[in-house]
N, C-alpha and C positions, 0 to 999 in steps of 0.2 A: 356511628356513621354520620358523617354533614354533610347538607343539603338546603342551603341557605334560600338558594334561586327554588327549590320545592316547597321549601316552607313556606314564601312567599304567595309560588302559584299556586297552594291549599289553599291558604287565604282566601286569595283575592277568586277561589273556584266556591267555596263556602258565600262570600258575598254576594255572587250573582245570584247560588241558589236563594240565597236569604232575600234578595230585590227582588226574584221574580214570584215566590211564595207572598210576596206584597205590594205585587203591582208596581215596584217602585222601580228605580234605573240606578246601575251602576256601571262606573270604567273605572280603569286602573291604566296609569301611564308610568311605566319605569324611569328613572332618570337613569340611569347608565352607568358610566363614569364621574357624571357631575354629582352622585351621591358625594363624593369628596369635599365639596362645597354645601352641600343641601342638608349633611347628614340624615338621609333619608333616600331609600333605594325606590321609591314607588309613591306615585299621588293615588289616592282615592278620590275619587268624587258622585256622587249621586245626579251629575249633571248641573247642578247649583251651589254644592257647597265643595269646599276643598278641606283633604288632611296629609301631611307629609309621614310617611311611616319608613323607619328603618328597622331591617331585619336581620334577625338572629333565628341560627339553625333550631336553638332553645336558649330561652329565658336565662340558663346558667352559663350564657357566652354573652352575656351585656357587659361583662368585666372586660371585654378586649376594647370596648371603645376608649378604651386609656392606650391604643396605640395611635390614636388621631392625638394625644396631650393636646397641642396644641393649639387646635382649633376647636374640639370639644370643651379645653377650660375656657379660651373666649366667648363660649354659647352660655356656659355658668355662668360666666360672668355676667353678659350684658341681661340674665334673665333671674339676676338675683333681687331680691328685696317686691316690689309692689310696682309698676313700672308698665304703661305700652308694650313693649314687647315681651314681658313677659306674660300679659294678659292674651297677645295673638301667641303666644307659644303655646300656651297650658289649651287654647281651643284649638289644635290642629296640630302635632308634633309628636309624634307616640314611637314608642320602641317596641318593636315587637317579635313573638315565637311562640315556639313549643314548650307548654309546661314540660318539662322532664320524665316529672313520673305519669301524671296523667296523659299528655299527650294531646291537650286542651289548648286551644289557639289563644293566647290573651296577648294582652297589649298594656303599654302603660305610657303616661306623661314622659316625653324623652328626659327631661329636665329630673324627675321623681326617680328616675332609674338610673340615672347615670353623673347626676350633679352632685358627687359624695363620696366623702373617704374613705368607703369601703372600695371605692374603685379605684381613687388616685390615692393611693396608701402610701406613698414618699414620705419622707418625714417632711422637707419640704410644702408639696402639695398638701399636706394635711393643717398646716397652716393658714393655708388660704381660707377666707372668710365668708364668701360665697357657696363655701360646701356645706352642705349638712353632716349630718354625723355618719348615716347610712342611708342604705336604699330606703325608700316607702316600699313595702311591698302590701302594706295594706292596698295602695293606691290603684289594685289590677284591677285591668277591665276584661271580663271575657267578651271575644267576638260578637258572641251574638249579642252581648251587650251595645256593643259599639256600633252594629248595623241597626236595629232597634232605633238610637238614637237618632241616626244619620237618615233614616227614612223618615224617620217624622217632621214634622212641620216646623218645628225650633228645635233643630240638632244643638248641642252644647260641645260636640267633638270635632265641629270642621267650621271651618270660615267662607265668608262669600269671596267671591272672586278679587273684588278691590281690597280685602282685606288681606287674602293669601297673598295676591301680589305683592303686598306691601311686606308683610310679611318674610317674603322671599327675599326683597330687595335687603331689607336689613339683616335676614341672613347673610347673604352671602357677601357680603358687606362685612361682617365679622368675622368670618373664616376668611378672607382673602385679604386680609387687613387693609377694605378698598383697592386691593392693588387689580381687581377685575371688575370690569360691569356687570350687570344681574342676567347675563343673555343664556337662554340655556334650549337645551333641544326637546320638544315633547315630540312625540310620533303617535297619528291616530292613524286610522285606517279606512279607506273607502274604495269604491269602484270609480274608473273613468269613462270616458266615454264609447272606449272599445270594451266594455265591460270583462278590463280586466282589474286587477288585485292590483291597488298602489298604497304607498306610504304618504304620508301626511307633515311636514314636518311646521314647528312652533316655536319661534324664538322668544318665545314668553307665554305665561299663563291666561293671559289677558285675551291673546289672540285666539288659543286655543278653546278656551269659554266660546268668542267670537263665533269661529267655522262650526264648532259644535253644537250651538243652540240654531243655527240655521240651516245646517246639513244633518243633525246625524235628530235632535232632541225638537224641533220644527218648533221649536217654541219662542218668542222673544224674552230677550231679559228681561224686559221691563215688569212680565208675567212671573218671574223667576221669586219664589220668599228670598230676602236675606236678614242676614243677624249682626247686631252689635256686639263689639267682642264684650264677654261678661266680665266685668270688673270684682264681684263676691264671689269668683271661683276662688273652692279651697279644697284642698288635698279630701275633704268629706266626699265633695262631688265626685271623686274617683273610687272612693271606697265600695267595694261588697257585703 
């Protein structure tokens, strides 16, 4: 049975309990449709840092992101060898499910799970120089791993807002081969002044930081830790 949109809101239901068991804050903002462009169906954030996660029902349906070819091998590509964007990839960009057998929420480097010929098996694509040979599956992170990090004071799994942004921009800059600007929709949620139920909407990540440190998190940026992206991450840092 699939249940992609469930596997997600376990997730992101597992996360809050995990924030609040530690005092810490979390939201989750879906992208929608523009996962197309994002590869990634949902932002996490702790209020200060950002991760783009896309999701599978289970771990053993990471193999279908070879129906995106396209834009999936332009993400290998510009995230192959040592390089800026591959250092804002490997801190913030994960794939993520259901272990199979166990049932165990993990997660992993989008790039470590999907950038390899065991996915794009063409004789062709097997070719390409940007792939590795297979998956890492050493590389998994379990959930509670992942929030652990992201609550503590130098997370290694998500970036600051000027970083995600940037981030963002040269995604989607890769998958649309420039032929779109970076504009995307976030939706947060508040009350109005008739104290009813409204939507929020954000044509960028930046903004949304913005309204949310001063409506929802009362706190200014300036107060906010942020992180440099790490240049000596290696597939170690993801291992168990």
């Amino acid at each position: 049975m699939n249940n992609e949109s469930g596997v997600l809101t376990a997730f992101a239901r597992n996360m809050e309990a995990m924030a609040q068991d530690q005092g810490a804050l979390f939201s989750h903002y879906p992208t929608g449709g523009q996962d197309r462009n994002l590869l990634g169906d949902t932002i996490f954030t702790n209020s200060t840092m950002y991760s783009l996660v896309e999701f599978k029902d289970s771990i053993a349906k990471i193999n279908s992101e070879k129906q995106k070819r396209t834009r999936v091998l332009a993400v290998c590509k510009a995230v192959f060898n040592k390089n800026p964007m591959q250092m804002l990839h490997d801190s913030c960009h994960f794939i993520a499910g259901d272990d199979p057998k166990t049932f165990e929420q993990v997660m992993f480097v989008y790039r470590h799970a999907v950038c390899n010929r065991q996915i794009f098996n063409k004789e062709i694509e097997k070719k390409l120089p940007f792939l590795t040979e297979k998956t890492d599956t050493t590389s998994k992170l379990f959930l509670n791993e992942y929030a652990k990090d992201i609550f503590s004071t130098t997370p290694r799994f998500a970036l600051n807002v000027d970083d995600f942004g940037t981030y963002l921009e040269m995604l989607v800059n890769i998958t649309t081969e420039g032929r779109k600007n970076t504009e995307i929709c976030l939706i947060a949620s508040s009350i109005n002044e008739h104290k009813r139920c409204i939507s929020v909407r954000f044509d960028n990540i930046a903004k949304l930081h913005e309204w949310t440190s001063e409506n929802i998190y009362k706190q200014s940026p300036e107060k906010m830790p942020e992180k440099e992206p790490n240049s000596s991450q290696s597939l170690d840092d993801f291992s168990i």
